[in-house]
N, C-alpha and C positions, 0 to 999 in steps of 0.2 A: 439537527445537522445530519448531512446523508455520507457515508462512506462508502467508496468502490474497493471492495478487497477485488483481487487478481491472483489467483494460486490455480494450479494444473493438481492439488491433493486436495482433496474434498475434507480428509480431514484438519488441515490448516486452517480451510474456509470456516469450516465448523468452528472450530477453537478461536478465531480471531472475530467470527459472529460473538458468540457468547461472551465475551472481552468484552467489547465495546459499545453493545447492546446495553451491556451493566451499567454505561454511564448514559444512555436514555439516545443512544446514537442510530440512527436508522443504517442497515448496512443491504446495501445489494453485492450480490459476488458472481463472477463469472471465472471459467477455468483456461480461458486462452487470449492472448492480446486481442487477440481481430476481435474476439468477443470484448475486450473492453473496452476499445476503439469505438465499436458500435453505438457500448450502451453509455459512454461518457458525450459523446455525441445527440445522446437521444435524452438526457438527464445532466441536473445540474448536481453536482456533487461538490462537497465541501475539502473533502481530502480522498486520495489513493492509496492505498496499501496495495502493493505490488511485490511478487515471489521474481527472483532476478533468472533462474534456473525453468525455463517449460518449451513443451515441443514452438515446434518453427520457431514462432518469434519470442526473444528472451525481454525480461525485463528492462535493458539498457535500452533495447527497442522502441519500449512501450513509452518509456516516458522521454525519449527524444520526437515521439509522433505526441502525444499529452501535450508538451510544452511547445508546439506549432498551434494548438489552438486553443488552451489552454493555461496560461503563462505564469497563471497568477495562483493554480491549483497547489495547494501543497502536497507532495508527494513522500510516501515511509517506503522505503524498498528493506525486505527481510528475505534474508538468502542461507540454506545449510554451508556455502561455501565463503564463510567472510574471510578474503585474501586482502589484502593490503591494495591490489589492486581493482578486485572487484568495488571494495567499497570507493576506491580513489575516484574508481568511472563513473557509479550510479552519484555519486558529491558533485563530482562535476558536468555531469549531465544534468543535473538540476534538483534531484533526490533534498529532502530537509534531512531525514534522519533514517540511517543505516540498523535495521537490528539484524544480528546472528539469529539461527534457529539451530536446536530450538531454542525458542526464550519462553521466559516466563511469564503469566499472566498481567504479573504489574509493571515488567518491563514493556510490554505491549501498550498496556492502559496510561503509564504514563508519558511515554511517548506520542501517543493520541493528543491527550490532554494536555501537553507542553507545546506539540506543533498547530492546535487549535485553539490554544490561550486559554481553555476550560482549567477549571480548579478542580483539586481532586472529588471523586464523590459527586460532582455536580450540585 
């Protein structure tokens, strides 16, 4: 299974690489929407992981342009600022599952694994 991380901090990308890798998950990541716009256009991917917080376009963005051609992708948006309404927005913009950052290694993995029906460990 192939994952699109999206994060503007390189070491997010890294940390959320190494996460999900563990369970045998392929991961491409890129550092800005139009870069992920591109490469989800040019790649079929399984799930998104999206940072809600990066220059020009933000994460609400990303996955309101994701979900025009893409409907069916499930989407994790992970944000430093989890407001009551941030999370409201990326939920109803079409987001499966909201995490705070930072989070932990198994709140990440299990998250993974519960919105792509994987068991734990693989």
């Amino acid at each position: 299974m192939k994952i699109l991380v999206v994060d503007d901090d390189s070491m997010v990308i890294a940390s959320c690489r190494r996460i999900v890798v563990a369970d045998g998950l392929e991961v491409m990541a890129v550092q800005s929407a139009d870069d992920a716009l591109e490469t989800a256009r040019r790649n079929a991917f399984d799930l998104m992981l999206f940072d809600v917080k990066m220059p020009r376009h933000d994460g609400l963005f990303l996955i309101r342009e994701i979900r025009k051609d893409f409907p069916q992708t499930p989407i994790i948006v992970m944000s430093g600022y989890p407001t009551r309404e941030t999370i409201a927005d990326v939920l109803q913009a079409g987001a499966a599952r909201f995490i705070p950052k930072p989070f932990r290694p198994d709140d990440l993995a299990r998250a993974v694994q519960d919105v792509l029906g994987l068991k734990p460990g693989r």
